[in-house]
N, C-alpha and C positions, 0 to 999 in steps of 0.2 A: 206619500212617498212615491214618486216616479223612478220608472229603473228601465234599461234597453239593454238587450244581449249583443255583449259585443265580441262574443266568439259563442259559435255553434259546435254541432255536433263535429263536424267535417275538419274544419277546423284546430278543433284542439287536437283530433287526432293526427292531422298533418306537422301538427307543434310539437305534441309529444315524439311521431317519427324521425323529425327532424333532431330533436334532443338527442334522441338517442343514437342518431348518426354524430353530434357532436362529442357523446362521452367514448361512442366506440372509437373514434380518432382521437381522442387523446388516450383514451386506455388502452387501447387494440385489443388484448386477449380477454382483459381485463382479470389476470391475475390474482390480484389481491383485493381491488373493488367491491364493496359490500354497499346496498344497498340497503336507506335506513328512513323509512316514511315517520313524518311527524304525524300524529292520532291529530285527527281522521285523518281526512281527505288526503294530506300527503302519502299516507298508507296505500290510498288506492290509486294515486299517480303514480308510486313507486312499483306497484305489481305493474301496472302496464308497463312503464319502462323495463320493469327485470324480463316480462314476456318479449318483448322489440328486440331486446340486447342480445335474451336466449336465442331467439331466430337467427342474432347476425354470429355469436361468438359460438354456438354447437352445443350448448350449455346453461345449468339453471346458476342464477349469481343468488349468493345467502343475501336473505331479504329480511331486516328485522323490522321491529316495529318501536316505536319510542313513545310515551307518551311522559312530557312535561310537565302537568298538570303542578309538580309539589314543588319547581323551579322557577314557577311563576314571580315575578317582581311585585304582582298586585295580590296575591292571594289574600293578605291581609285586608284589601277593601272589597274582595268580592261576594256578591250578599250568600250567605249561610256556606258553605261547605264546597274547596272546590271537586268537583267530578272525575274520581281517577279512574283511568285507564289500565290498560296493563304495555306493559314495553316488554318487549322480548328481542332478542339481540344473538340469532343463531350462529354465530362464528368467533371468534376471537375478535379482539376490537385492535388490542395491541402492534402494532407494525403494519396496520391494514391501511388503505386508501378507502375512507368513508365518502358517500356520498349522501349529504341528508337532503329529503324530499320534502316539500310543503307546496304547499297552494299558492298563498298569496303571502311577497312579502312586504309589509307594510314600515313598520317604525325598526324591527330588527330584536323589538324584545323573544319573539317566541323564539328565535334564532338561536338569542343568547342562553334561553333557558334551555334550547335543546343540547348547544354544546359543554354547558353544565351538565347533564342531562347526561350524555353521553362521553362527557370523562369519568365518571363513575366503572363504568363499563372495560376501560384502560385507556390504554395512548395511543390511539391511531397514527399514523405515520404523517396522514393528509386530510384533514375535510373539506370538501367541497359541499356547496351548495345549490340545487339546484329548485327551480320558485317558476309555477305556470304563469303570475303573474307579477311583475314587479311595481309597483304601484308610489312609489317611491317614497317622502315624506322621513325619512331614516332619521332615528333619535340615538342612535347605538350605529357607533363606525362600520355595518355587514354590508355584503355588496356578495348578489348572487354569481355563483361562477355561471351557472347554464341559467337565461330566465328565457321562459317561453314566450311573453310579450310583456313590452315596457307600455304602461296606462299611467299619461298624466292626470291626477286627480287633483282635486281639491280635499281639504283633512275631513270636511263635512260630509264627501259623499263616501260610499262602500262597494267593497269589490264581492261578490258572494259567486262561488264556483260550486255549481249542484254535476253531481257525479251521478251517470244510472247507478252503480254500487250502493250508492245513500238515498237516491234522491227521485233515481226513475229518470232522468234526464241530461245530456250533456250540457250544460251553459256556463256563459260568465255574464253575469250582470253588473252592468256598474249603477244603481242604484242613489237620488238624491232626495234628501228632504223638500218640500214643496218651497221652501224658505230658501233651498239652495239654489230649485228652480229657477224663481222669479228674482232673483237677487242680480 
């Protein structure tokens, strides 16, 4: 498998600044806005954003965490038991303006599982979606409100987003089978 990083360190950070200039002009104060990272990696886009936001709006925004794992659509094929998380969800959900955080979105299932996911929790007023990388390929009608870059792909290849919080590193790789290579 060949793979090339097509955003770096500088980079995402200038992605992520820029996002969060886009959620603070549509929210400005950000009143009701609750920030809600998908396990993992959206977890730890979603702390940088909540720290950007806090600099511009005076203020720390409730940041929960969600994990999906048991709204999954394939759980039933995936080999032996799937790996659950914890979700934690420090605000009222009810009447809020949600913003869910994730990495990469690809067909729109984790999406769907999150917003399962997070009707449990109650009735948000709004969710938004926001995705470091949109990568397109969509099986399920979702379309991110904020994405940090649109990558045309092909279904073969893979977008993998290593975080220093996880991974020691900032990147995104787009990643292809040798087969996709030479094809």
């Amino acid at each position: 498998m060949s793979a090339h990083v097509i955003l770096n360190r500088e980079e995402i950070a200038r992605i992520l600044d820029r996002l969060a200039s886009q959620i603070y002009e549509r929210h400005g104060s950000c009143a009701t806005l609750q920030l809600v990272g998908i396990q993992r990696r959206g977890v730890d886009i979603a702390r940088r954003l909540a720290a950007l936001l806090a600099r511009r709006i005076g203020r720390e925004l409730p940041l929960g965490t969600l994990d999906i794992n048991l709204y999954r659509d394939d759980w039933t094929s995936l080999a032996g038991k799937p790996q659950l998380g914890q979700s934690r969800i420090p605000a009222p959900v009810d009447a809020a303006d949600i913003l869910l955080v994730d990495d990469v979105l690809f067909t729109g299932r984790t999406v769907r599982a999150a917003l399962e996911a997070l009707l449990d929790y109650g009735r948000p007023r709004s969710v938004e979606l926001l995705v470091l990388v949109d990568r397109g390929h969509r099986e399920l009608p979702i379309e991110a409100t904020y994405a940090g870059r649109n990558v045309a792909t092909r279904r073969d290849e893979r977008i993998d987003v290593l975080l220093e919080e996880r991974d020691g590193l900032d990147e995104v790789r787009l990643s292809r089978t040798d087969a996709a290579t030479h094809a």
